[in-house]
C-alpha positions as CSV (number, residue, x, y, z in Angstrom):
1,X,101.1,72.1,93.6
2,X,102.1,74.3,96.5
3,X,101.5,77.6,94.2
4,X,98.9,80.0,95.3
5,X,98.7,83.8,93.7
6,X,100.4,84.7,97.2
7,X,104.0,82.8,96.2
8,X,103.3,83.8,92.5
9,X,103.3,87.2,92.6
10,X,106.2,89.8,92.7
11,X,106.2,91.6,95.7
12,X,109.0,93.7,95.9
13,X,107.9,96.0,98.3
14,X,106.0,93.8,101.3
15,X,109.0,91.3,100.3
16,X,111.2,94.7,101.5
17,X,109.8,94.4,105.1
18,X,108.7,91.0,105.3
19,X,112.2,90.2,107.0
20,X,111.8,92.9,109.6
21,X,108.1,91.7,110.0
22,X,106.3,89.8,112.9
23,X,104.3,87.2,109.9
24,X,102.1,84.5,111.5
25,X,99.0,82.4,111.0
26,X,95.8,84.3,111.5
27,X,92.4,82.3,112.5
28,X,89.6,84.9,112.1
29,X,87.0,81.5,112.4
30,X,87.8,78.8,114.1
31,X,86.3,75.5,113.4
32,X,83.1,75.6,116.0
33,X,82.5,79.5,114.5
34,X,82.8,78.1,110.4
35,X,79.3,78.6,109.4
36,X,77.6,75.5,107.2
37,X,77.7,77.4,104.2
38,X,80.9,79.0,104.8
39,X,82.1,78.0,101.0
40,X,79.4,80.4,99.8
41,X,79.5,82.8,102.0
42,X,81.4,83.5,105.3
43,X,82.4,87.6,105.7
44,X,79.9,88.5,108.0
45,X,80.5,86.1,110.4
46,X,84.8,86.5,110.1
47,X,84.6,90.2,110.3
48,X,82.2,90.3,113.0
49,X,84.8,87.7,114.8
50,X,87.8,90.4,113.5
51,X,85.6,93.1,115.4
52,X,86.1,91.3,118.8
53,X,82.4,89.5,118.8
54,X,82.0,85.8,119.3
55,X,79.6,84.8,116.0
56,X,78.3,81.9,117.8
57,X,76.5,84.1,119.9
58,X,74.7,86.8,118.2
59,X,72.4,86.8,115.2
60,X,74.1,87.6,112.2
61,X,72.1,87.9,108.9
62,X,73.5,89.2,105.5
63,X,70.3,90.8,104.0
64,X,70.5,93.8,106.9
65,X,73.9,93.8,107.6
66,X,74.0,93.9,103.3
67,X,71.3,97.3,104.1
68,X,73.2,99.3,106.0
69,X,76.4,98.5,104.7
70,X,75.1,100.2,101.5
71,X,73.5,102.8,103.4
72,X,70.2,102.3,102.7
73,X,67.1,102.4,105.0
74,X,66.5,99.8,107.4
75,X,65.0,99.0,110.7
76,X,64.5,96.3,112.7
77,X,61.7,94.1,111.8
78,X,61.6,94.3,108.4
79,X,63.3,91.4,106.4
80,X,66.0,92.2,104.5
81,X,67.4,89.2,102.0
82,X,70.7,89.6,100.2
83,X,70.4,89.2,96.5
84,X,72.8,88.0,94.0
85,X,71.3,89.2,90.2
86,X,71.5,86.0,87.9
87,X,71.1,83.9,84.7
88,X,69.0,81.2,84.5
89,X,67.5,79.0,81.8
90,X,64.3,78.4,80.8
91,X,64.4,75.3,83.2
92,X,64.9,77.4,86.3
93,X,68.8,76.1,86.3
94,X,71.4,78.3,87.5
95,X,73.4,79.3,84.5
96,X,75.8,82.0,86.4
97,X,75.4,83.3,89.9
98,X,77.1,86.5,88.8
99,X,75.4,87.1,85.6
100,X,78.8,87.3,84.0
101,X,80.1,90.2,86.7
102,X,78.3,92.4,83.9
103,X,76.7,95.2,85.4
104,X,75.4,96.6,82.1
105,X,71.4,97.3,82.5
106,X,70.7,96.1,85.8
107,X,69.9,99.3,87.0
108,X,67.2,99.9,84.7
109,X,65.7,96.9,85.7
110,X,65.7,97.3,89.5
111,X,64.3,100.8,88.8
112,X,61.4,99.0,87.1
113,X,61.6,96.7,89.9
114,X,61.0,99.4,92.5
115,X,57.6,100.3,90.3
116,X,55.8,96.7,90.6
117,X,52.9,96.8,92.7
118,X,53.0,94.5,95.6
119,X,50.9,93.5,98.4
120,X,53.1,94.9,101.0
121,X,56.0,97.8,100.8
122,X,59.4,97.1,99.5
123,X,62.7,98.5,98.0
124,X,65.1,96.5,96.1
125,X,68.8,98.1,95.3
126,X,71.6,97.2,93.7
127,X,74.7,97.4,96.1
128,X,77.4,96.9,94.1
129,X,78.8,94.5,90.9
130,X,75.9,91.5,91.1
131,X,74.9,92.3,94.3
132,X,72.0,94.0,96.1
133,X,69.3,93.8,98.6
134,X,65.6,93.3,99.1
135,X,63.9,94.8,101.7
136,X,60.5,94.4,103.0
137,X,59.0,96.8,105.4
138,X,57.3,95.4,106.9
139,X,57.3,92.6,110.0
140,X,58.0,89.4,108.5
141,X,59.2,86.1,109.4
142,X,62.9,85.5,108.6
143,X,62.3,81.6,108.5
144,X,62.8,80.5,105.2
145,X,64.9,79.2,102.8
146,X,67.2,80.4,99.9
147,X,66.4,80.8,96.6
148,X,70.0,80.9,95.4
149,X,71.4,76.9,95.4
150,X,74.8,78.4,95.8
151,X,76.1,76.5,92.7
152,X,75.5,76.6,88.8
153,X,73.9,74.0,87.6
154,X,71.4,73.2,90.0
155,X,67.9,74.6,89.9
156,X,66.6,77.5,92.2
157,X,65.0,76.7,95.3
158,X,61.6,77.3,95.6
159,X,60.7,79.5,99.2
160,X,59.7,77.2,102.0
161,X,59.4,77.9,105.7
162,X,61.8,76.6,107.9
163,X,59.8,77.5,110.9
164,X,55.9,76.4,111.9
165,X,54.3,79.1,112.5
166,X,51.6,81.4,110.5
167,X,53.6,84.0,110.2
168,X,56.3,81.9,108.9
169,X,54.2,80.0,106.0
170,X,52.8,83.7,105.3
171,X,56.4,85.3,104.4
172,X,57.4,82.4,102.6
173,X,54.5,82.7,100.2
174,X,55.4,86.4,100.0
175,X,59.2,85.8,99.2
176,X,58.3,83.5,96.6
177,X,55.2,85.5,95.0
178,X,58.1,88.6,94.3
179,X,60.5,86.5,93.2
180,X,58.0,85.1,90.4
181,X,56.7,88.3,90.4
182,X,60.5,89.9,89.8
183,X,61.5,87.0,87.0
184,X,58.2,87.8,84.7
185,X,60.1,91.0,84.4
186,X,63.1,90.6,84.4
187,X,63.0,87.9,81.2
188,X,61.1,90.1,79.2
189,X,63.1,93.3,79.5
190,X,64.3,95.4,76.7
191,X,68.0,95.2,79.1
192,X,68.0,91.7,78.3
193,X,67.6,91.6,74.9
194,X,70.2,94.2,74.8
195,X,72.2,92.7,76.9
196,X,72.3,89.2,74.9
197,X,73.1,91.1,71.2
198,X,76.2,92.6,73.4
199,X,76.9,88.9,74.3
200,X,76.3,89.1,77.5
201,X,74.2,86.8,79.8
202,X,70.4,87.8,81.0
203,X,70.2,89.2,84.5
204,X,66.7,87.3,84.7
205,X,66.6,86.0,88.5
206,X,67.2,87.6,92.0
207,X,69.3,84.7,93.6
208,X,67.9,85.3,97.5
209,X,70.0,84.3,100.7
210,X,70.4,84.9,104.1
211,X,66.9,86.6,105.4
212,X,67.0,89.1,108.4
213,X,65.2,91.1,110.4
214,X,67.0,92.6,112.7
215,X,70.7,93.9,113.4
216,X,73.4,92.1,115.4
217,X,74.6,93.9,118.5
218,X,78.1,94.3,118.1
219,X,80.3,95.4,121.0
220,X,82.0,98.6,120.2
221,X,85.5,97.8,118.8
222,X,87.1,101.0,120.6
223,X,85.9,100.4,123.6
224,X,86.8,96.7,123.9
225,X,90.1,97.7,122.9
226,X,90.8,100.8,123.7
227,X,91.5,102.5,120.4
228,X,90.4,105.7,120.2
229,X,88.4,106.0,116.9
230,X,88.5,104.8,113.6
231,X,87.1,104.1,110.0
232,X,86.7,101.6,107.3
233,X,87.3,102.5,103.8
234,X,85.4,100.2,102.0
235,X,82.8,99.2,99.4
236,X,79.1,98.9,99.8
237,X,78.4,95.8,101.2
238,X,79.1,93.5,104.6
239,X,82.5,94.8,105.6
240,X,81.4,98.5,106.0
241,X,78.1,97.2,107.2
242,X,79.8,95.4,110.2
243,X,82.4,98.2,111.0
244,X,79.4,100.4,110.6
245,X,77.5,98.4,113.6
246,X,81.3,98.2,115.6
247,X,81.1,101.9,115.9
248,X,83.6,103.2,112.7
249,X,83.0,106.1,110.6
250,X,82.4,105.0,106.7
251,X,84.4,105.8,103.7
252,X,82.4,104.3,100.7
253,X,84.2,103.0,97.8
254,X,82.7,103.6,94.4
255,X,82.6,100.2,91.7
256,X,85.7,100.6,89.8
257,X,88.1,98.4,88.3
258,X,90.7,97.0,91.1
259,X,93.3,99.0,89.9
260,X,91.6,102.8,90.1
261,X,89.8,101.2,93.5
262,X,92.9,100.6,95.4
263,X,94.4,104.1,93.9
264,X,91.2,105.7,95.9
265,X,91.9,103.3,98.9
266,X,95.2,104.5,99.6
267,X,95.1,107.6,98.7
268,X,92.3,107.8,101.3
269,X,94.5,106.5,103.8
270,X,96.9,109.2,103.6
271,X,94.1,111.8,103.6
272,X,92.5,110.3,106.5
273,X,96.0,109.1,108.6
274,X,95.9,112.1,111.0
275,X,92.2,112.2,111.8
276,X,91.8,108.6,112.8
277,X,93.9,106.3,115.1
278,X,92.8,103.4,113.4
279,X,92.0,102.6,109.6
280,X,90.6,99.8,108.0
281,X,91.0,99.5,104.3
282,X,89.1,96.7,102.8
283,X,90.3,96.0,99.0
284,X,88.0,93.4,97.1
285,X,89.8,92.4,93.9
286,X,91.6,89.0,95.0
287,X,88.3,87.4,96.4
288,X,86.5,88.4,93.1
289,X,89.2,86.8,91.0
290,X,89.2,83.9,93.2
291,X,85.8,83.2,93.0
292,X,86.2,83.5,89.0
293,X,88.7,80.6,89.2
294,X,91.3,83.5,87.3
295,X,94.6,82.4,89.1
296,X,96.7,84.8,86.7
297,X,94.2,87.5,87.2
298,X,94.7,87.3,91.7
299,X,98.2,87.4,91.3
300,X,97.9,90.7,89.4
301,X,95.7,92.1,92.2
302,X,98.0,91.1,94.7
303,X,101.2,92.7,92.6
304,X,99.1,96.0,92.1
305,X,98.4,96.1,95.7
306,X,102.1,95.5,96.2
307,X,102.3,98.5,94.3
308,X,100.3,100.7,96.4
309,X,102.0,99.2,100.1
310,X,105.6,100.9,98.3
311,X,103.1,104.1,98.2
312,X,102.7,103.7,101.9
313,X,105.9,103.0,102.8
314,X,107.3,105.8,100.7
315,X,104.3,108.0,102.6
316,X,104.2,107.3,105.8
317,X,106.1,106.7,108.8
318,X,106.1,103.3,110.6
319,X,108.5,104.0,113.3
320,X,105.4,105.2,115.4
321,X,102.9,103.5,113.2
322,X,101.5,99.6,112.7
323,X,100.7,98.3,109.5
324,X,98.8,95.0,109.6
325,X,98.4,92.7,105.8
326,X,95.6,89.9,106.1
327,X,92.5,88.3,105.0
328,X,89.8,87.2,106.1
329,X,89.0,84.4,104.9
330,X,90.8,81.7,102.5
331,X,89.4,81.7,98.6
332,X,90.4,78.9,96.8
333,X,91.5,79.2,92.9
334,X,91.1,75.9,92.4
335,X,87.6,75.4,94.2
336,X,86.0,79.1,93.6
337,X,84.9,79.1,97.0
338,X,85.9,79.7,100.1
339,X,87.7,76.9,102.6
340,X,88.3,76.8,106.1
341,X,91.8,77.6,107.6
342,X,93.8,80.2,108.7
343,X,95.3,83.0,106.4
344,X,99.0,84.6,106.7
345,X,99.0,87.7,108.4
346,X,101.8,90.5,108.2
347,X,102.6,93.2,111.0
348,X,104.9,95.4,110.2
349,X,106.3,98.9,112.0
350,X,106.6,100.4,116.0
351,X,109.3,98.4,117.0
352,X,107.7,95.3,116.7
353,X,109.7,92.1,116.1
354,X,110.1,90.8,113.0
355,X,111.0,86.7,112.5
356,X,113.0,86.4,109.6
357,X,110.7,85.3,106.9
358,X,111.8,85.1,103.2
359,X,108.5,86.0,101.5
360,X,105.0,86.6,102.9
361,X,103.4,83.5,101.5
362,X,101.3,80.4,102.4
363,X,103.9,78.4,102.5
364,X,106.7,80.3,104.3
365,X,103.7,80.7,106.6
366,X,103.9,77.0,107.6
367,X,107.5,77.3,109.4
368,X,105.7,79.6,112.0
369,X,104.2,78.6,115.0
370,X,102.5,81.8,116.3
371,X,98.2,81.8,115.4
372,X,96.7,85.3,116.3
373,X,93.1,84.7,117.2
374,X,91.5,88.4,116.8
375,X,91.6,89.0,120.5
376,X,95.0,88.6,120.5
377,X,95.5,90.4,117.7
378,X,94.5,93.5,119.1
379,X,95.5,93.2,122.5
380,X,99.0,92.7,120.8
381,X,98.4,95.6,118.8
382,X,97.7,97.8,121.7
383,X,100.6,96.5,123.7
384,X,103.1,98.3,120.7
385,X,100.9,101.1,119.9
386,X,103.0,103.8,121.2
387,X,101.5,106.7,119.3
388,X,100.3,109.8,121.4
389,X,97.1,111.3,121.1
């Protein structure tokens, strides 16, 4: 069917300006930039594009970007691996990748984490919901594989070097020694057994992906397009991480449910309107509930958020402002993970021209010709950006 959580929901108030709105197809990635294992994971490298970088040519790495996007202590040359905090079975198989979106205990455990003694120095933190990161520091290779198979069902992978060298062979051994280390722990733990009477599923495996050890070099995003400053209101993790390296300010977002999170997102916007030319809110409930295959769920993010745009209409003033509505990246429903292709984009306020759509949706999306690439995107931007400094 042609019914996504976008045509589903009620949106009275982006519905309101949608008429008067320039809406076209945006292409964060194109196809040359989609990485392999895009349906798994793909924000760094679309953000990074976003920011005005080609992906293609720089290193990009989760497990630092994932560091300093949580704030956390990190310098180049030590390998830093994102980590997704799991349930497995007795036969190694991947039972949830999420460990049930539970948080309940799992701080306890990386605190006892953190106390292991290990051949060579090392934090682990959780970032936020199932996430976190695993930092080494100390010079190792980032030449090795995944633990995390990307899918339920399958078994984890066991740490192998992807690379010849020593070195390479020596930090696979490492990775995998703390991993077995970490999951002699974890499926003991006193959290667990709590945990399961609360009928919840074990967090008993760090799911490892995407080792790095260093930073990409981003361009800075003001200078390229000659905005003056800005920040990104978001939570720990790979958006702030990559605005963070793009030269914004940070404004963290605590874990809360979707509904108090976007309350503190816009809210935050208001707060911070005068001080900053250019603000970049980053709201994370549809993606989740995408990736939980919870259709009904999405479309009451995206009617919540609906919501909160009246707020900002009501608010502010877009006769000498620019309000922009996008993604970046497409999450599939149906699939759970994320597919190549370009995602509708809104931009709304200034003068700009709007083209007549009926509703800001995937399909009314289709009549339009017009693809932003990001460049463009911004250098249109800029061209109606009349406000005085």
């Amino acid at each position: 069917s042609n019914k996504t959580p976008l045509s589903e929901a009620v949106k009275i108030n982006i519905n309101s300006i949608v008429r008067k709105s320039l809406v076209a197809k945006f292409l964060p990635l194109n196809k040359q930039e989609w990485p392999k294992e895009g349906y798994a994971s793909v924000s760094q490298y679309a953000n990074v594009s976003i920011l005005g970088n080609n992906p293609k040519k720089l290193y990009i790495r989760r497990g630092p970007i994932e560091a300093i996007g949580s704030d956390l202590e990190y310098k180049n040359g030590w390998l830093a691996i994102r980590v997704d905090f799991g349930t497995i079975d007795e036969n190694l198989i991947v039972k949830d990748r999420r460990a049930g979106r539970e948080i309940f205990g799992i701080d306890v455990i990386v605190e006892d984490l953190n106390k292991m003694n290990f051949e060579i120095p090392f934090y682990i933190k959780r970032t936020y919901g199932h996430r976190g990161v695993l930092v080494f520091k100390e010079k190792l290779s980032d030449k090795i594989t995944n633990s995390d198979p990307l899918e339920a069902g399958k078994k984890v992978n066991f740490i192998q070097p992807t690379g010849k060298s020593k070195k390479d062979k020596e930090s696979a051994k490492i990775v995998q020694k703390f991993l077995e280390k970490a999951y002699t722990l974890m499926k003991n733990h006193s959290i667990n057994k709590e945990r399961i009477r609360r009928n919840m599923l074990p967090v008993n495996y760090l799911l490892t992906r995407e080792a790095g050890n260093k930073l990409p070099k981003l361009v800075n995003f003001f200078k390229k397009f000659k905005f003056k400053n800005g920040v990104c209101i978001a939570e720990n993790g790979v958006m702030k991480g990559t605005c963070k390296l793009a030269g914004f300010d940070t404004i963290r977002v605590e874990e809360m449910d979707y509904e108090n999170q976007m309350d503190f997102i816009f809210k935050k916007i208001l707060e911070v309107r005068k001080k900053y030319q250019f603000i970049y809110a980053h709201v994370k409930g549809a993606d989740e509930a995408a990736h939980d295959k919870n259709f009904e769920k999405k479309v009451k993010v995206i009617e919540k958020f609906d919501e909160y745009i009246g707020f900002l209409l009501n608010n502010m003033n877009f006769e000498n402002s620019v309000l922009i509505i996008t993604g970046d990246h497409i999450t599939d429903c149906n699939t759970g993970k994320h597919e190549f292709g370009y995602v509708p984009i809104l931009i709304y306020g200034n003068g700009i021209k709007g083209n007549n759509l009926r509703d800001f949706s995937e399909k009314e999306v289709k009549k339009v010709n017009k693809v932003f690439r990001p460049k463009d995107l911004w250098n249109f931007i800029k061209k109606h950006d009349s406000k005085k400094y």
